[in-house]
C-alpha positions as CSV (number, residue, x, y, z in Angstrom):
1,X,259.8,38.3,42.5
2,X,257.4,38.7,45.5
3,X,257.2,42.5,46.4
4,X,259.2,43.3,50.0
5,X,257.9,46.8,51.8
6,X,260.3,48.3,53.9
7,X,258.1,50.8,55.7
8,X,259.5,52.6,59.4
9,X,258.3,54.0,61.5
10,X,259.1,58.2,61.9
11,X,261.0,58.3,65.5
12,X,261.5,55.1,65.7
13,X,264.3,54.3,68.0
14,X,266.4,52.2,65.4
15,X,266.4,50.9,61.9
16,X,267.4,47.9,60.5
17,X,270.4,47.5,58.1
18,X,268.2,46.2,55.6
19,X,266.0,49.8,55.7
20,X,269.0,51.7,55.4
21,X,270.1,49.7,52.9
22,X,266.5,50.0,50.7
23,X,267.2,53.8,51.5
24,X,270.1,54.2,50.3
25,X,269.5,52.4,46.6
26,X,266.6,54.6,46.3
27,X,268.4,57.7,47.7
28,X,271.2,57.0,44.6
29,X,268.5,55.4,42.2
30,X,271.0,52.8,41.0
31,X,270.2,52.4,37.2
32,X,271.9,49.3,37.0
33,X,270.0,47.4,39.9
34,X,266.2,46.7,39.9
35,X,264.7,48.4,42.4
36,X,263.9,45.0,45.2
37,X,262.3,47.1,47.9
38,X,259.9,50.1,48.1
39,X,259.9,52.2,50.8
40,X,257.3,54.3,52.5
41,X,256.2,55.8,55.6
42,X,254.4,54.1,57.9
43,X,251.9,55.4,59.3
44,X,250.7,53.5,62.0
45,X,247.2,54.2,61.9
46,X,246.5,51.8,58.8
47,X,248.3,49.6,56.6
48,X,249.8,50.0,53.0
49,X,251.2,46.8,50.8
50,X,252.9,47.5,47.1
51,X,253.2,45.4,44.2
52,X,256.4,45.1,43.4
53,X,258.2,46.7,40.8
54,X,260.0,49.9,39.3
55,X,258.6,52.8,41.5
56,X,257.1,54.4,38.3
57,X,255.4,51.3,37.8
58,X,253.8,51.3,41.3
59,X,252.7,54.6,41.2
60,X,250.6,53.6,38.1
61,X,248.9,50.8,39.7
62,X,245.5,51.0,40.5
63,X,244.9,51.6,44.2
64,X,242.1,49.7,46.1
65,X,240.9,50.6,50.1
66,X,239.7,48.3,51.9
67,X,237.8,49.7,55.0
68,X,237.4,47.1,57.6
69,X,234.7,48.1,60.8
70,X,232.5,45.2,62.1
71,X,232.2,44.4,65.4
72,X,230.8,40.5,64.5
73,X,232.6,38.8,61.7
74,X,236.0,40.1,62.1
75,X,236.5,42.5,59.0
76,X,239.7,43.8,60.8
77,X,241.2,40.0,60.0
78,X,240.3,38.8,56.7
79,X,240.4,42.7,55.2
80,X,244.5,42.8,55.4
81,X,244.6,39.3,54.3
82,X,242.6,40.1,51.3
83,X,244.8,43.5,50.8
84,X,247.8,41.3,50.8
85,X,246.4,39.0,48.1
86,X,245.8,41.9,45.7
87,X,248.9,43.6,46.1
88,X,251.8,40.6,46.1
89,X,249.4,38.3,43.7
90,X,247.8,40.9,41.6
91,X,250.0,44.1,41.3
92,X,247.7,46.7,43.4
93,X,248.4,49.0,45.4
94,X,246.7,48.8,48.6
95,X,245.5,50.8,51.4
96,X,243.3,48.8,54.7
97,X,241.8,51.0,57.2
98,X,240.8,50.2,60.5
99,X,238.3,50.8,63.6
100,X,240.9,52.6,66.1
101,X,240.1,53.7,69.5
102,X,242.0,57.0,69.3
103,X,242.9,56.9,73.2
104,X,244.6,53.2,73.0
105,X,245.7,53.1,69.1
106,X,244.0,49.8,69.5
107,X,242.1,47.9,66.4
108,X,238.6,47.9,68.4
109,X,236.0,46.9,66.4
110,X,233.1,48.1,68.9
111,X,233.9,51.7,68.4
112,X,231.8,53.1,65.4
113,X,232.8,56.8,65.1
114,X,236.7,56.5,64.5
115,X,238.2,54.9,60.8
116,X,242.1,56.7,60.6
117,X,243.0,57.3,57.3
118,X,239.4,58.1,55.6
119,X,241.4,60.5,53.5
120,X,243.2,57.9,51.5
121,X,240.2,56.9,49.5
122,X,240.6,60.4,47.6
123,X,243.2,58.5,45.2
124,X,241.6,55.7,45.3
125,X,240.2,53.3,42.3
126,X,238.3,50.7,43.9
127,X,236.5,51.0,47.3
128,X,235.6,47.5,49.6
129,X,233.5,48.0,52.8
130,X,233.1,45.6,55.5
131,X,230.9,47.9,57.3
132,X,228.1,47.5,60.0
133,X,226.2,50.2,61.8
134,X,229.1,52.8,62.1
135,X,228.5,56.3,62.9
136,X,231.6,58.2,61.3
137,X,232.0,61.8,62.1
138,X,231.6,64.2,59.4
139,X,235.1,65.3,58.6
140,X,235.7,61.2,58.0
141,X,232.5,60.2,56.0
142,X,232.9,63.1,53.8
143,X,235.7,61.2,52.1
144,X,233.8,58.2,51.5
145,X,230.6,60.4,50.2
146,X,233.0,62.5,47.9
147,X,234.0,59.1,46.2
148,X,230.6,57.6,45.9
149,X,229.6,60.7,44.5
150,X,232.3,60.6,42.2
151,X,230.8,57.4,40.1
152,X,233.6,55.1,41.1
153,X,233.0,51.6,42.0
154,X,232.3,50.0,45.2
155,X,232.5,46.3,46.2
156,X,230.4,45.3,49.8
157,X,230.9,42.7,52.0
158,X,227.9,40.8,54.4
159,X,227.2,43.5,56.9
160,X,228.0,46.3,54.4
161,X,224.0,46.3,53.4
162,X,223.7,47.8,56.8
163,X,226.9,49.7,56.8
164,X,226.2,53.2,58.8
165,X,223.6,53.9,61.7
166,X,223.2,57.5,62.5
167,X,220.1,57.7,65.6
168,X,217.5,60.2,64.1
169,X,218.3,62.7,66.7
170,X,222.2,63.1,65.2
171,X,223.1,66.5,63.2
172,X,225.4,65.0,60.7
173,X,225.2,65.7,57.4
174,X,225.3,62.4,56.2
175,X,222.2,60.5,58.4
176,X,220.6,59.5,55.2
177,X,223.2,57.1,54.9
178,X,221.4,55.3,57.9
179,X,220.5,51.4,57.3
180,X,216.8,52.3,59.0
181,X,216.3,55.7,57.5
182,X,212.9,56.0,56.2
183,X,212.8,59.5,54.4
184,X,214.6,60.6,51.4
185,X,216.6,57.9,51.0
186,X,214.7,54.6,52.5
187,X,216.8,52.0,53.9
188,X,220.2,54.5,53.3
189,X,223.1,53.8,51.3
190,X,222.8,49.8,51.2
191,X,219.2,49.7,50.5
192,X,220.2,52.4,47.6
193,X,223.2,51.5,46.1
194,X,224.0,48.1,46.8
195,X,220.3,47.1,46.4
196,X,219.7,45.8,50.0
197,X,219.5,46.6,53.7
198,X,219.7,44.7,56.8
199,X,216.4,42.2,56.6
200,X,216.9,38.8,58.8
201,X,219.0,35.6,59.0
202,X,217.3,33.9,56.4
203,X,219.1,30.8,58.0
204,X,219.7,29.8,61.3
205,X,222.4,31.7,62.9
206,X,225.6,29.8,64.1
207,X,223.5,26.9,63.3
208,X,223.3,26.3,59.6
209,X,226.2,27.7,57.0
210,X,226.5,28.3,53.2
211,X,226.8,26.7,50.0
212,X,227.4,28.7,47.4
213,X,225.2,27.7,44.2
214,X,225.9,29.6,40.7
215,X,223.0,31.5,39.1
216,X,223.0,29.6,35.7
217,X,222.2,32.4,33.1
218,X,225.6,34.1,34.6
219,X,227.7,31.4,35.3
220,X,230.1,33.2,32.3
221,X,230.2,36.1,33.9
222,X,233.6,37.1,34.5
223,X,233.6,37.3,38.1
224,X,232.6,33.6,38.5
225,X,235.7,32.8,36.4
226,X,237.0,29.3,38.1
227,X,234.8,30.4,41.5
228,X,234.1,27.1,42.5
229,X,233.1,25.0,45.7
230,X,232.0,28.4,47.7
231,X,231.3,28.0,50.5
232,X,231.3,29.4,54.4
233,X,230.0,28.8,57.9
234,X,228.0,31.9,58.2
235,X,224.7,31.8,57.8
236,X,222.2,33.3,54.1
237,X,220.8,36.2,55.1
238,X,217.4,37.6,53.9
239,X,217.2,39.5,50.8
240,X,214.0,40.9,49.4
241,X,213.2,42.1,46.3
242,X,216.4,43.6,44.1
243,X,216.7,46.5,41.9
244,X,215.8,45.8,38.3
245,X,219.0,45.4,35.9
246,X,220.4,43.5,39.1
247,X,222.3,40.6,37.9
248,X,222.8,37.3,40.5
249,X,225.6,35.7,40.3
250,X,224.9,32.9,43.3
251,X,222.6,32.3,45.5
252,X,223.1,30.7,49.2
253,X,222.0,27.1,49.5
254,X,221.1,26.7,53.6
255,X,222.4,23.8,54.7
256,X,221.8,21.4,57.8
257,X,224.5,22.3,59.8
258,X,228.1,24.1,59.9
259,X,230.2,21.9,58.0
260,X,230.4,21.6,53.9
261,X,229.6,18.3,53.2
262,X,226.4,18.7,55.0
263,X,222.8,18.1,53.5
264,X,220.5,21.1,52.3
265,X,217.7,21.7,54.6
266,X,214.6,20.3,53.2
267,X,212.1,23.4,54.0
268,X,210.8,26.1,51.7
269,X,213.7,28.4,52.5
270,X,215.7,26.9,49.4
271,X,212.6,27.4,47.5
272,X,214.1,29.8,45.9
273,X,217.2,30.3,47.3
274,X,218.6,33.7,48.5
275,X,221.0,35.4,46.5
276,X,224.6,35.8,48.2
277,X,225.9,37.6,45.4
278,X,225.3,39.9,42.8
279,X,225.9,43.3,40.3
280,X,224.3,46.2,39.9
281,X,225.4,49.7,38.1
282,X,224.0,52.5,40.6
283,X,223.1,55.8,38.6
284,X,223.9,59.2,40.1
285,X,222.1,62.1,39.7
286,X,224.5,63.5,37.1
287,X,223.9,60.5,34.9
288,X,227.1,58.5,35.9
289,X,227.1,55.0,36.4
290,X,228.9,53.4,39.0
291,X,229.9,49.4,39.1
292,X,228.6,47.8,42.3
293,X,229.2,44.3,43.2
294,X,227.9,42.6,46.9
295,X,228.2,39.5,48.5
296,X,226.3,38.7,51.7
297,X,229.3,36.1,52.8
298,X,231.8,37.5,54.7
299,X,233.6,36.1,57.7
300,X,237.0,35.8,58.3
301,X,235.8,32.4,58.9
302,X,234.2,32.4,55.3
303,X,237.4,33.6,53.7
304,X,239.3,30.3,54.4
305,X,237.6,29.2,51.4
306,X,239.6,29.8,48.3
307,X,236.3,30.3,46.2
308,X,234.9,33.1,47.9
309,X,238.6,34.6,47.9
310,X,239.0,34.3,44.7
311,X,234.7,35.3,43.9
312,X,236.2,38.6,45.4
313,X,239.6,39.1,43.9
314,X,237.7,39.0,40.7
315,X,235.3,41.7,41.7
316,X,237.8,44.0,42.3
317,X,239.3,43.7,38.9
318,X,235.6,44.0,37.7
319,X,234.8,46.9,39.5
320,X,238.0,48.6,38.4
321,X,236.8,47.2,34.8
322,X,240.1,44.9,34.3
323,X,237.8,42.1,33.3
324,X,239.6,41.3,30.2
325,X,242.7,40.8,32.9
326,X,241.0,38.5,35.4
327,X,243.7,35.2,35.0
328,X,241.8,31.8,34.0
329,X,242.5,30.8,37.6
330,X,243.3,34.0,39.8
331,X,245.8,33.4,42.4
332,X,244.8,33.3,46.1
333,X,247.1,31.8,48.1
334,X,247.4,33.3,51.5
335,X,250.7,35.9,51.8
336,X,250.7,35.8,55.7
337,X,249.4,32.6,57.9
338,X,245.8,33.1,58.1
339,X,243.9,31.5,61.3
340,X,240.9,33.5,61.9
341,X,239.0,34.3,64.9
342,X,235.8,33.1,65.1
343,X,232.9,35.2,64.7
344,X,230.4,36.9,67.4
345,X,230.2,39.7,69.1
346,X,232.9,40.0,72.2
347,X,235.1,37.6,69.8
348,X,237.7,40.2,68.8
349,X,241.4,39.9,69.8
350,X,242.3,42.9,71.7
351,X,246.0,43.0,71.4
352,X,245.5,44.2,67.2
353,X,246.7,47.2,65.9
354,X,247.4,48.2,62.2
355,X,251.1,47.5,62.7
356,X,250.4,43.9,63.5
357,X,249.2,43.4,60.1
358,X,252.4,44.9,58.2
359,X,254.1,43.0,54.9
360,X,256.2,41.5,55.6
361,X,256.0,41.3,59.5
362,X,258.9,42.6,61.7
């Protein structure tokens, strides 16, 4: 039975009959009825989804964030579509934060220093970032920091090698994190843990897209389990020289021009290809070693391709090392209607808040 979330809204004016109703059987906790709704409070800063099930059975589940904040490829779109996925397909709980603008309440992907709802990656299993170039402020990054520091894993999405940007003037505690910093910790957090920082389009922007190739000494890995036919119309991005114990999973073909069934340019760009995706384990200082998996694909435009959905769907049960659990041919069939926006810069709807992403939509 596909999970239904009642979730209202505190002060809303009214509530359906159908909320009451999910309040009610969980208000008398009817042993003789399985329990077809779960209810929770909205908050409507970010979004939650539920597997469905007993509410003792949900509580166990493993819970995943997904933080969305990119102002080019439209994190804020694919991110509750992917959230959606593993909760109704895959039994997780799910928590997708957004880039508010605390004056409107407005998804606004432009503004760097606001993500609601940092907090709920405390409880959290399993970490995703869509990041680029934000500047949180300290009370909000400290979350993230505390669970990196923790040694639990974290999955990263294109921009996500480049994920903070703190100017070298700023007085947070957490500018090593930067994408460009230079000192301590060179290239920050994505040159350090996920093995990469921002470099260059390795392909031609806009111009040439993506064909995913599998690395053949992994293709068993279980990640790549039935991962076929990736690919997407952003461009391979440059990637120099990974961390040793890295392992690549695919590399990004370049090809001629923006559809799939186009030819691979015939240059020495392909020679070797560019990985798109790959594992690492990062090793804290206290001797803890945390799963990491990347993948430099990443539009919402990219994420209409059920390969790369389901390349990521089986990270996530990776990271949270459920790989004896990954199904022969994971499930990842869109919950909602999924037509994405476009990527580039100035391409973001502006009528998106968290709400407008609730499952099921009201």
């Amino acid at each position: 039975m596909p999970v239904i979330a009642i979730q209202t809204r505190p002060n809303r004016r009214s509530t359906s009959v159908l909320s009451y109703l999910a309040w009610f059987l969980v208000f008398l906790q009817i042993p003789f009825m399985p329990v077809l709704f779960s209810a929770t409070i909205d908050d409507p800063r970010w979004c939650e989804y539920l597997p469905a099930g007993e509410p003792a059975d949900i509580e166990k589940a493993k819970h995943v964030v997904l933080i969305a904040g990119d102002d080019e490829y439209r994190s804020e779109e694919f991110m509750p579509m992917l959230g959606q996925i593993l909760a109704v397909h895959h039994g997780f709980r799910v928590t997708v934060l957004f880039p508010v603008n605390p004056e409107t309440g407005m998804i606004q992907p432009s503004y760097q220093k606001n993500i609601p709802g940092m907090h709920r990656v405390d409880d959290a299993d399993l970490v995703v970032l869509a990041l680029r170039f934000r500047q949180l402020p300290d009370e909000q990054m400290k979350h993230f920091v505390d669970y990196f520091e923790s040694g639990k894993p974290i999955i990263g999405i294109r921009t996500s090698t480049h994920a903070f940007n703190y100017p070298a003037n700023s007085t947070s505690s957490y500018k090593q994190y930067s994408f460009n910093n230079g000192q301590d910790w060179p290239g920050g957090f994505g040159k350090q843990v996920f093995g990469e920082t921002w470099v260059n389009h390795h392909g031609r922007h806009k111009v040439e897209s993506t064909r995913g190739v599998i690395e053949g000494q992994f293709a068993e890995h279980p990640i790549l389990t039935a991962v076929q036919d990736v690919w997407g119309d952003t461009d391979v991005y440059g990637i120099g020289d990974l961390p040793a114990g890295t392992e690549i999973l695919m590399r990004g073909q370049i090809l001629t021009g923006m559809r799939p069934d186009d030819s691979a340019v015939e240059d020495s760009r392909n020679q070797p290809m560019m990985p798109i995706a790959w594992t690492r384990n990062y090793r804290h200082a206290n001797g803890t070693q945390a799963r990491i998996f990347c993948t430099t694909m990443g539009a919402a435009t990219d994420f209409e391709n059920e390969g790369l959905r389901r390349l990521l769907v089986n990270a996530c049960y990776w990271g949270l090392q459920m790989e004896e659990k990954i199904p022969q041919r994971s499930v990842v069939d869109y919950v909602l209607p999924y037509q994405p926006t476009p990527y580039g810069f100035g391409t973001e709807r502006d009528d998106l808040t968290p709400a407008s992403f609730r499952y099921p939509p009201r």
